[in-house]
C-alpha positions as CSV (number, residue, x, y, z in Angstrom):
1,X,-26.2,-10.1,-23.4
2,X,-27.5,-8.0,-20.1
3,X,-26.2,-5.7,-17.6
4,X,-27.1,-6.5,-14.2
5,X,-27.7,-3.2,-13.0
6,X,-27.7,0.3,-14.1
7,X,-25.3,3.2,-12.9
8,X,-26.5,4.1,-9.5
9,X,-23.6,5.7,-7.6
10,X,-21.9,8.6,-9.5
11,X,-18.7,8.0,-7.8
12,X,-18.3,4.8,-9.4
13,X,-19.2,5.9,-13.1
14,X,-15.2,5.5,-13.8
15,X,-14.7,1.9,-13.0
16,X,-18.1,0.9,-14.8
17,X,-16.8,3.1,-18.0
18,X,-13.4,0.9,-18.0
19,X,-14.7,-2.2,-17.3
20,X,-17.7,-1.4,-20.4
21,X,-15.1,-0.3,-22.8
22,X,-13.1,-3.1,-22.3
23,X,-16.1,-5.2,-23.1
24,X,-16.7,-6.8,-19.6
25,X,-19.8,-7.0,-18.3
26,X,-22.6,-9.6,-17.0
27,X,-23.6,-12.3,-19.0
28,X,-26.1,-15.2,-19.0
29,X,-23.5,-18.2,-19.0
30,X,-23.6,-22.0,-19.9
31,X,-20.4,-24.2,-19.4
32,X,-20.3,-24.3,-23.3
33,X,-20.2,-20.4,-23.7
34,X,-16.9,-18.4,-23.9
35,X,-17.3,-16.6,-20.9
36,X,-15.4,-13.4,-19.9
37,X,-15.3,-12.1,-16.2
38,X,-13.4,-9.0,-14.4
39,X,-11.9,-9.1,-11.0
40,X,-10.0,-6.8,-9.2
41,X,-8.1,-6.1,-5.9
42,X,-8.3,-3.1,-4.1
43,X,-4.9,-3.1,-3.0
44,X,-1.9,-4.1,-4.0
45,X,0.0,-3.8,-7.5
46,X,1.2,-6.7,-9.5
47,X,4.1,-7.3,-7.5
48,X,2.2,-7.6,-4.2
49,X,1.0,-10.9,-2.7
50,X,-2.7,-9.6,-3.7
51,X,-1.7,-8.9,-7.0
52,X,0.2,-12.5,-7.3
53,X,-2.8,-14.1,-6.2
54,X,-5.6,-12.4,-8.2
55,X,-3.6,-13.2,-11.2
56,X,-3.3,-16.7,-9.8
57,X,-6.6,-17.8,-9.7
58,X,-6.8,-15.9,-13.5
59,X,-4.5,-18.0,-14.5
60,X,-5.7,-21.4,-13.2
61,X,-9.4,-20.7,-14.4
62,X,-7.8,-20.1,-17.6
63,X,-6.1,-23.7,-17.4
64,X,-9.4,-25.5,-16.1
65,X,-11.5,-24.3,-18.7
66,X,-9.0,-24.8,-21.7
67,X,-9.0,-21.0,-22.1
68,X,-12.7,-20.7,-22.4
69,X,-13.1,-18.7,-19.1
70,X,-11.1,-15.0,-18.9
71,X,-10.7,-13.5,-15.9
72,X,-9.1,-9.7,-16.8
73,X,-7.2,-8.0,-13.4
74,X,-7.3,-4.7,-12.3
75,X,-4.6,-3.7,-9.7
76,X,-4.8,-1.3,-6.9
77,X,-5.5,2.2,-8.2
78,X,-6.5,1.1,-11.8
79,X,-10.5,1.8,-11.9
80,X,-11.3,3.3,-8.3
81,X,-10.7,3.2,-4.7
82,X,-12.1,0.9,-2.3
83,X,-15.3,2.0,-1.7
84,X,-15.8,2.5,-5.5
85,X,-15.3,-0.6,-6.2
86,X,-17.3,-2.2,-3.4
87,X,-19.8,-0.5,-4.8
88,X,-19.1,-1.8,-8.6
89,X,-19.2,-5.3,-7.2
90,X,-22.5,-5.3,-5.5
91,X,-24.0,-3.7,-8.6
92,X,-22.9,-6.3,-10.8
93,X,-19.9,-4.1,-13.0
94,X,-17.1,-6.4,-10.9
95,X,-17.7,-10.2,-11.0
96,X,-14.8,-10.7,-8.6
97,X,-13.3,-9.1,-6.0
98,X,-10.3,-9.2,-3.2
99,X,-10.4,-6.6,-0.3
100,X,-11.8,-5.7,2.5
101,X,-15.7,-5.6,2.8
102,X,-17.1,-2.1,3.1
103,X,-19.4,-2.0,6.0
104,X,-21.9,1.0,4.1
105,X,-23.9,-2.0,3.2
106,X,-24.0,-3.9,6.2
107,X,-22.5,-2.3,9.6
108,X,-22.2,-6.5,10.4
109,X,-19.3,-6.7,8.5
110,X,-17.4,-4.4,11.1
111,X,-17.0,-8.1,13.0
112,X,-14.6,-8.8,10.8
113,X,-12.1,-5.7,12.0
114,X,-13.6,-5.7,15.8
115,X,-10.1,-5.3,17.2
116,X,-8.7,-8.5,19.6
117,X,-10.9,-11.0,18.1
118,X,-7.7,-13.7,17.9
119,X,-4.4,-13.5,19.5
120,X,-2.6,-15.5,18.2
121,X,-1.6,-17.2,15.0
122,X,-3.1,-20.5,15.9
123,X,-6.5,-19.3,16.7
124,X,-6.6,-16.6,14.0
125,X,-6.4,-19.3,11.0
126,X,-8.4,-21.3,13.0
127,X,-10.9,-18.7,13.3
128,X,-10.5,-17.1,10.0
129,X,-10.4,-20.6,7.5
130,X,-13.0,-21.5,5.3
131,X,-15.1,-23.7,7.8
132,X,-14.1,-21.4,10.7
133,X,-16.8,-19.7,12.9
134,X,-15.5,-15.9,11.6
135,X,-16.6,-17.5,8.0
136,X,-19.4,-19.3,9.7
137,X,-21.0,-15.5,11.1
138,X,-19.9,-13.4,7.7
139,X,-21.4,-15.6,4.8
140,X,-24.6,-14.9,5.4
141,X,-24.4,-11.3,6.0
142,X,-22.6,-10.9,2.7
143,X,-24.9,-13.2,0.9
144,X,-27.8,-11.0,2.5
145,X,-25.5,-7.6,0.9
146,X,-26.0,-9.8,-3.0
147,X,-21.9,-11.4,-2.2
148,X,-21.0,-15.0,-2.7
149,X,-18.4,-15.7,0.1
150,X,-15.4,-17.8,-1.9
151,X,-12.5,-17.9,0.5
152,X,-10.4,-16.2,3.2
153,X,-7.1,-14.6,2.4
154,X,-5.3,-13.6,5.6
155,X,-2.0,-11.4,5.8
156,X,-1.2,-11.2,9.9
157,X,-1.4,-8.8,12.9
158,X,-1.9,-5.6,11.8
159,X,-0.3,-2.9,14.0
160,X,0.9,1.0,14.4
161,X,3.5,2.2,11.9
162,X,4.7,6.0,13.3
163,X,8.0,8.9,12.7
164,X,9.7,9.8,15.2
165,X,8.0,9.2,17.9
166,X,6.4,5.6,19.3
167,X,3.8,4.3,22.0
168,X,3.0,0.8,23.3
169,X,0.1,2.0,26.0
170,X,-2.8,4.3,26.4
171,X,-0.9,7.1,28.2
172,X,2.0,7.2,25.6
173,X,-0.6,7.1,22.5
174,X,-2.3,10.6,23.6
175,X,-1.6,12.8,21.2
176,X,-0.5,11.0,18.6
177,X,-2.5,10.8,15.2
178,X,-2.7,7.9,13.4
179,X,-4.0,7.3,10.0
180,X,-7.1,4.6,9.8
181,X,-9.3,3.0,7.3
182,X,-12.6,4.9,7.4
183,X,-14.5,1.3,8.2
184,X,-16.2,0.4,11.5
185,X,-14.5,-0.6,14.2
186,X,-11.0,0.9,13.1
187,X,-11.2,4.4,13.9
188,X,-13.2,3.7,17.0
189,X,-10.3,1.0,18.1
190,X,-7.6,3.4,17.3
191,X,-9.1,6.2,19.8
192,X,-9.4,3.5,22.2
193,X,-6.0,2.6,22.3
194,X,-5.4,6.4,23.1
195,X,-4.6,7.5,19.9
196,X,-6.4,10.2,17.7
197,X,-7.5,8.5,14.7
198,X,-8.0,10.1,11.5
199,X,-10.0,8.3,8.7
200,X,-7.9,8.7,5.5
201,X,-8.7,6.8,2.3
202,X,-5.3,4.4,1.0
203,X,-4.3,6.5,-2.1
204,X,-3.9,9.8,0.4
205,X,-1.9,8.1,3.3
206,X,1.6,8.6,1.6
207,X,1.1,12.8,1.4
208,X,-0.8,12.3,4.9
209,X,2.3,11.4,6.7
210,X,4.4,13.0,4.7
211,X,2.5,16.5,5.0
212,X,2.1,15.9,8.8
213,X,-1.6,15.6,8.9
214,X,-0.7,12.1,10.7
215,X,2.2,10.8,12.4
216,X,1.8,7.4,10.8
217,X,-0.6,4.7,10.0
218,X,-2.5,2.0,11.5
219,X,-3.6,-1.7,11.8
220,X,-2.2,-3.0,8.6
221,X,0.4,-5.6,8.2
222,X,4.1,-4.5,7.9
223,X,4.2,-5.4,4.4
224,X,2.0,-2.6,3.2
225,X,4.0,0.3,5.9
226,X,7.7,-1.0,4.8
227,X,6.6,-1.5,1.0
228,X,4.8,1.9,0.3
229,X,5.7,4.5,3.7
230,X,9.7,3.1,4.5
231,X,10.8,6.2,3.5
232,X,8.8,8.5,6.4
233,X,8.6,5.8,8.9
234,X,10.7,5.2,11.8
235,X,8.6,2.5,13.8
236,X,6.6,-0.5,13.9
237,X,4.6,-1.1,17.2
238,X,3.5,-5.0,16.7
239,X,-0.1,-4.0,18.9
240,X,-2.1,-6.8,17.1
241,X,-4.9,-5.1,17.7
242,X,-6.7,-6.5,14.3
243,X,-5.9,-9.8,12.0
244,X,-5.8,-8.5,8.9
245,X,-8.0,-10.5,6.3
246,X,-9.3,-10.2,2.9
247,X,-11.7,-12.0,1.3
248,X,-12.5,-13.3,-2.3
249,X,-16.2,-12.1,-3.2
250,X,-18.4,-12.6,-5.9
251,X,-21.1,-10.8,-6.9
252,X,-24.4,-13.4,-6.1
253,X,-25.8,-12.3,-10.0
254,X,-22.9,-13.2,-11.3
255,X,-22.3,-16.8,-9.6
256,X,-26.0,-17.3,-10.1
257,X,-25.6,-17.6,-13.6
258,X,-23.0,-19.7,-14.1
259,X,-23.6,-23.3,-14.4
260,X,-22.4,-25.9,-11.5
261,X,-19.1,-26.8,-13.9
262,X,-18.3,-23.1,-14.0
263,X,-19.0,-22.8,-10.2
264,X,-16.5,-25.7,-9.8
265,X,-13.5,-24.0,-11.5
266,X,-14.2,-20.9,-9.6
267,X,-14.0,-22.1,-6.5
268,X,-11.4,-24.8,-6.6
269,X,-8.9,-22.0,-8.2
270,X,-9.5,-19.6,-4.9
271,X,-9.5,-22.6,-3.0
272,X,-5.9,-23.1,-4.1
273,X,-4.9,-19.7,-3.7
274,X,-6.8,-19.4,-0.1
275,X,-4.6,-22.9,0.8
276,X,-1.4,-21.6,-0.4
277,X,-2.0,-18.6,1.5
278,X,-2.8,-20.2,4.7
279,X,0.5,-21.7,4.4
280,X,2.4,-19.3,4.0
281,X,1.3,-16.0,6.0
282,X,3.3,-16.3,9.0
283,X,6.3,-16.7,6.9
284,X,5.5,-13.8,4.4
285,X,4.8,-11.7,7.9
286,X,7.7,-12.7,9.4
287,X,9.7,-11.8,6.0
288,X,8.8,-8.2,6.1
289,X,9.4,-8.1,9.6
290,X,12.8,-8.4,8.9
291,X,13.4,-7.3,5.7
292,X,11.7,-3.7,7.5
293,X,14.5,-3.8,10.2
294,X,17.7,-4.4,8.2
295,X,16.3,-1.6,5.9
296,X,16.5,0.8,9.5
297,X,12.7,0.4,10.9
298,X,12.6,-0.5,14.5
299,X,10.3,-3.2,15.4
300,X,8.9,-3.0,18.7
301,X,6.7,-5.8,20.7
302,X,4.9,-4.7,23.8
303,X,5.3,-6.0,26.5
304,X,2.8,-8.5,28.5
305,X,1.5,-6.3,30.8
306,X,0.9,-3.2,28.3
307,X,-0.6,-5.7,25.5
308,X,-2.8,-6.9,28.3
309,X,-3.7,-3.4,28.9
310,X,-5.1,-2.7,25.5
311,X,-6.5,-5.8,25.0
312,X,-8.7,-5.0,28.0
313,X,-9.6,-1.5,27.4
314,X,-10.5,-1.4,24.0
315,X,-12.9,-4.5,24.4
316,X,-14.2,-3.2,27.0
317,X,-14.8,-0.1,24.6
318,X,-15.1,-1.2,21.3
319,X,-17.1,-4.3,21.5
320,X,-19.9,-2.5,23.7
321,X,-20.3,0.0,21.0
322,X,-20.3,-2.8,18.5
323,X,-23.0,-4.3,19.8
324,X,-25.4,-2.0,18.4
325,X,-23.9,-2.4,15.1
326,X,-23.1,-5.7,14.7
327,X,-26.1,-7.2,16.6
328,X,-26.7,-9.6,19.6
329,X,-26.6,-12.5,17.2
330,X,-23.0,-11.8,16.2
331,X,-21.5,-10.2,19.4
332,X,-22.8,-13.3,20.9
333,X,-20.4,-15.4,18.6
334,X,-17.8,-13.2,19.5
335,X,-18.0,-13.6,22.9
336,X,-18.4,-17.4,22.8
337,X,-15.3,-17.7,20.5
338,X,-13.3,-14.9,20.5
339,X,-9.5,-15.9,22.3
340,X,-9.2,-15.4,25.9
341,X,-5.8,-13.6,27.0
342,X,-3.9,-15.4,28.9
């Protein structure tokens, strides 16, 4: 037995004590070794599709290796925040993982919220599959971070959930502050869209809004608005400005170790949860969509021109700032396939 790392970051010394004291941690493994692994999602409780799916793949590992491989779940919330337990994972203290990459590692990773990259439904699974060029440009940055890209896991258009008051263009959006995930491009899209963005972590948005230190949230699916915020929300602005997408990640260490049978069973279990969820995201989207509205929240498109108007503007701000993040290398992916409006 061996830990892969020691305790670096002191913010994540409560995730690494949970995960120790339930006797998980990093092993040398052989396909003929009881192995036990942790994975967690960073949001999304056991009822959510994250949660369903995390506990998915537990369960089909489970059934592939005749019980020999355990995969124990945390939930949103249970050992940390995001950041937390982005951290854990690239230390070694979380085998696997379903969020959001962090970009405190690697500003590259920011390509996967630079806002407009798809827009529609067609090109975004095109562009966001397993052998799609957004995988193509992000597996090697995360395998350069010590991450084993696995699968995709995508949700839809992300847009702006507000109270009592709404805008669908630049001019409107002045004045209005907006809750945002403290990861590059997000904030920076949000302002461009006229907004004033406001990096809050996820476990503070709820007394945010409700407090009046924002007027809403931002560029998440309508799932997570309706299911957590229906209470102090009174709109949904469909603004697409982002496809919202997960992502299964191991840490490298931990994948490293494992034989190729193990490997196999891994993979093919998020490959069957990554496939089922390709499947069925529009119709999940399009669920909440309008399970939100018969529960009282208006849903408003914009219209062609003013959805043209943002697309244009923040590009034109966003990805020019980006590029000094992101790179040439990746902005010239971007450019060469991100969707043209039409």
């Amino acid at each position: 037995m061996k830990l892969k790392c020691s305790m670096k970051i002191s913010t994540s010394m409560a995730a690494a004590s949970v995960i120790a004291a339930l006797g998980f941690s990093a092993t040398t493994w052989a396909s003929d070794q009881e192995l036990k692994l942790n994975m967690v999602t960073e949001s999304g409780d056991r009822e959510s599709p994250q949660g369903m799916a995390v506990k998915r793949i537990s369960d089909l590992v489970a059934e592939k290796s005749d019980g020999r491989i355990t995969i124990n779940v945390f939930y949103q919330g249970e050992i940390g925040g995001p950041q937390e337990l982005f951290d854990q994972l690239v230390m070694g203290n979380i085998d696997l993982f379903l969020g959001w990459p962090q970009t405190s590692y690697d500003e590259r990773l920011g390509v996967l919220q630079l806002p407009y990259l798809t827009l529609g439904w067609e090109e975004a699974l095109e562009a966001y599959g397993k052998d799609g060029w957004v995988s193509d440009v992000i597996g090697p940055i995360l395998s350069d971070v010590g991450l084993e890209y696995l699968g995709p896991f995508p949700e839809g258009f992300g847009g702006i959930a507000t109270k009592d008051t709404y805008a669908t263009n630049y001019e409107d959006a002045r004045g209005i502050k907006l809750r945002s995930q403290p990861i590059f491009p997000l904030p920076q899209t949000i302002q461009a869209m006229g907004f004033q963005a406001v990096p809050i972590d996820w476990s503070e948005v709820y007394t945010s809004i409700q407090t009046g230190v924002v007027d809403g949230d931002s560029s998440n699916v309508i799932y997570w608005d309706y299911t957590y915020f229906n209470d102090l929300l009174d709109y949904f602005v469909h603004s697409k400005h982002n496809f919202s997408f997960y992502t299964f990640l191991m840490n490298q260490d931990s994948w490293n170790e494992l034989d190729e049978e193990d490997r196999g069973i891994i993979a093919d279990a998020v490959e069957v949860v990554a496939n089922e969820q390709f499947e069925n995201a529009r119709a999940e989207d399009e669920k909440w969509i309008q399970k939100a509205q018969e529960d009282g929240m208006e849903y408003i498109v914009p219209s062609e021109e003013e959805m043209a108007a943002w697309v244009e503007r923040v590009r034109e701000s966003v990805w020019v700032e980006a590029e000094e993040s992101l790179g040439e290398e990746v902005m010239s992916a971007v450019r060469e396939h991100a969707s043209e409006p039409q």
